[in-house]
C-alpha positions in Angstrom: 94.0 116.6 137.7 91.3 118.8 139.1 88.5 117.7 141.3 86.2 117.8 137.8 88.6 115.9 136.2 88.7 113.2 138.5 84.9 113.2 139.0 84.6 113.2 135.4 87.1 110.2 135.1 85.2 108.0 138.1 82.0 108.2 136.1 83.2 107.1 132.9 85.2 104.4 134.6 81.8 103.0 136.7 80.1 103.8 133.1 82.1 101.9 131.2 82.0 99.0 133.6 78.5 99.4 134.8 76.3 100.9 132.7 77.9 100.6 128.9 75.8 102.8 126.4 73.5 101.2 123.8 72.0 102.7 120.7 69.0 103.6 122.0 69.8 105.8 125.1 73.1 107.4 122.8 70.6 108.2 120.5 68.5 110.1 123.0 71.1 111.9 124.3 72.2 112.5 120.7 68.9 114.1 119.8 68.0 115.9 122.4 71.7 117.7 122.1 70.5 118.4 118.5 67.4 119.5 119.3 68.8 122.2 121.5 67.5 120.7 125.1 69.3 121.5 127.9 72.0 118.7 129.0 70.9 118.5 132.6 69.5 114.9 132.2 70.4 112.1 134.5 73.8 110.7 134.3 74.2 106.9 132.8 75.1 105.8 136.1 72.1 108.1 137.9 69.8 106.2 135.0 70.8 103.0 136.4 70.2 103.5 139.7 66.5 104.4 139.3 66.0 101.4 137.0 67.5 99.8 140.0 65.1 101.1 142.5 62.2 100.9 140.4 63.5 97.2 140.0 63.5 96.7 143.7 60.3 98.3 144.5 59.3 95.6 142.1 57.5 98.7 140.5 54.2 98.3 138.3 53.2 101.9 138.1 55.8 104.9 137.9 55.2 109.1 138.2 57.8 110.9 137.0 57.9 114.9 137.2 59.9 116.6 134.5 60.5 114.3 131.4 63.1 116.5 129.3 64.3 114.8 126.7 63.4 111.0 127.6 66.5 109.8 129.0 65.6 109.1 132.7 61.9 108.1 131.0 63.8 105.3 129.0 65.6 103.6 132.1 62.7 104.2 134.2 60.7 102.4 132.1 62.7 99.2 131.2 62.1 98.4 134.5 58.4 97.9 134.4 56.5 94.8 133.2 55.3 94.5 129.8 52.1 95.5 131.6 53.0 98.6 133.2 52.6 101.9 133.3 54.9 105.0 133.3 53.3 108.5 133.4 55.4 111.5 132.2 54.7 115.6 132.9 56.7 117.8 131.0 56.2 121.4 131.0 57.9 122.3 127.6 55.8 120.5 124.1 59.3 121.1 122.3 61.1 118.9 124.9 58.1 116.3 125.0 58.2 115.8 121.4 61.8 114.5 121.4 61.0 112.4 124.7 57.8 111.0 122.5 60.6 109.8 120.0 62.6 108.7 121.8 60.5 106.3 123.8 59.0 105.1 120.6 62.5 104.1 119.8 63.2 102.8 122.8 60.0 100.4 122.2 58.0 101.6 125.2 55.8 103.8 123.9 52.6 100.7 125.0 54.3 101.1 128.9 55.2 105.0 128.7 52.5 108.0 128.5 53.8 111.9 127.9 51.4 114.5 129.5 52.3 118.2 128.2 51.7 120.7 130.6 52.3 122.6 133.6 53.3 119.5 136.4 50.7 121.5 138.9 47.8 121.7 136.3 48.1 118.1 135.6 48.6 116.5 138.8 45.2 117.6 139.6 44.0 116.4 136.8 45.5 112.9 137.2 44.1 112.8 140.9 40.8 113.0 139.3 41.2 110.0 137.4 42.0 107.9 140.1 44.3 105.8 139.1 46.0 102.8 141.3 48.5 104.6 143.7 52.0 104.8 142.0 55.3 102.7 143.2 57.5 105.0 142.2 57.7 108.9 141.7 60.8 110.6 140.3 60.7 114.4 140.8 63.2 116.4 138.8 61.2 119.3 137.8 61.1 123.2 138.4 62.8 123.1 141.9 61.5 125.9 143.2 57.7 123.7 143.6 59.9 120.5 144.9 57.6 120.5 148.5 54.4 121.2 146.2 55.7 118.3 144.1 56.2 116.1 146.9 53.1 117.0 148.4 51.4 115.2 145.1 53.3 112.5 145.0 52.1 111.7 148.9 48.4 111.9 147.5 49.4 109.9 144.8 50.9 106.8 146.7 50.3 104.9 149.2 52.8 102.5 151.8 56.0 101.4 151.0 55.9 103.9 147.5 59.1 105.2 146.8 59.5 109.0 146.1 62.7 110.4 144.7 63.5 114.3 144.6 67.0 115.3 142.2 69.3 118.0 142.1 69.0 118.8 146.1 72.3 119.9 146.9 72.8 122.4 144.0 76.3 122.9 144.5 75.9 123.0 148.6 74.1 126.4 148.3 70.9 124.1 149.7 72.9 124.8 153.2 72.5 128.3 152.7 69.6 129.6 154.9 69.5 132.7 153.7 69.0 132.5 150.2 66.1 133.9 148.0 66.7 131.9 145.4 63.9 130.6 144.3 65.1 126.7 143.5 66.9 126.7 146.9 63.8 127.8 148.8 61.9 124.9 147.0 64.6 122.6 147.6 64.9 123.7 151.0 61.1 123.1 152.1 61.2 120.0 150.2 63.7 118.8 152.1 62.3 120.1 155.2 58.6 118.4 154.4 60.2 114.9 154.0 62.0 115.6 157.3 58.8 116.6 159.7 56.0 114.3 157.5 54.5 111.7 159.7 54.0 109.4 156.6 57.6 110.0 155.2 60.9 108.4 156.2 63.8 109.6 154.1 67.3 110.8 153.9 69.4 112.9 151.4 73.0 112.1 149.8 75.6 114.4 148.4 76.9 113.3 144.7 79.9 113.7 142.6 80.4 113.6 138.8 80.1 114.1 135.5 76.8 116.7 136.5 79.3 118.1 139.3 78.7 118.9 142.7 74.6 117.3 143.7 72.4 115.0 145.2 69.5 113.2 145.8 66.4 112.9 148.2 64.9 109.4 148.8 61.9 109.3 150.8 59.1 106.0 151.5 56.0 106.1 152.4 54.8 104.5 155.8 51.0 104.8 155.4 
């Protein structure tokens, strides 16, 4: 077997054991295919670790940065209380009407809010309203604004808030100083920013599976 192969086999094996599909998130992955999104959502396994960490951060309030299709939305938000709140940007109004639907499905359309629009037009915009600093913020947007991204969330928080940052090792090429890429230079000074921020304690771990060769950033805010 191939490295992929073997990867791919390890995930359905912790899926299967761990984090067995219902109707509601095959359904979301099932329209979203149809609808023509990109599959670059979360993994099963990647879904239930952020419901995981949400759970632990005993999270009432949740930011997440790129919605796609709803998938990560949907585990994110079973995590909340009946009473909380889960705020969504997505770029694309084709991809945030099948997220829409599949929330509704997913019954947490009361706990779950969809903004459509560019993440850095409508973080400002949120600011402005004030709201009670988030618990959780789940970045996995544009790459190449990752450090503006996390820069928001740290205005958006406050201590012991839980910021996490996807797709970080993109293949390894993150290691690459010299690239111009433009989602390895975001990645890179996101990376970077979580590394030399006073209010920011985080690390960074290489993944393997059914997405390939990636990672994830965690970072918590001390103050």
């Amino acid at each position: 077997m191939s490295d992929s192969q073997i990867w791919d086999a390890v995930d359905a094996y912790f899926t299967a054991h761990l984090t067995p599909d219902d109707e509601v998130t095959r359904a979301a992955l099932r329209d979203s295919e149809a609808a023509g999104l990109p599959q670059i959502n979360v993994t099963a396994n990647q879904g239930k670790l952020l419901q995981l960490l949400a759970q632990i951060q005993g999270a009432r309030t949740i930011l997440e940065i790129g919605t796609l299709g709803g998938y990560s939305t949907i585990w994110l938000g079973r995590a909340l209380p009946a009473d909380g709140r889960l705020i969504s940007l997505e770029y694309d109004p084709k991809n945030a009407e099948v997220a829409i639907r599949n929330i509704a499905r997913a019954g947490l359309d009361k706990v779950v809010e969809v903004r459509v629009g560019a993440a850095l037009d409508s973080l400002p915009q949120l600011a402005d309203e004030n709201p009670p600093p988030f618990d959780l913020v789940f970045i996995d947007a544009d790459k190449a604004n990752n450090a503006r991204y996390v820069e928001w969330a740290l205005r958006l928080t406050s201590a012991g808030s839980l910021i996490v940052v996807d797709n970080v090792v993109r293949g390894g090429r993150v290691a690459d100083v010299d690239s111009s890429t433009p989602d390895i230079q975001g990645t890179r000074a996101a990376i970077e920013l979580i590394g030399t921020h006073p209010r920011l304690s985080g690390t960074a771990v290489q993944t393997v599976g059914g997405k390939g060769y990636d990672g994830f950033a965690l970072a918590r805010v001390l103050a």
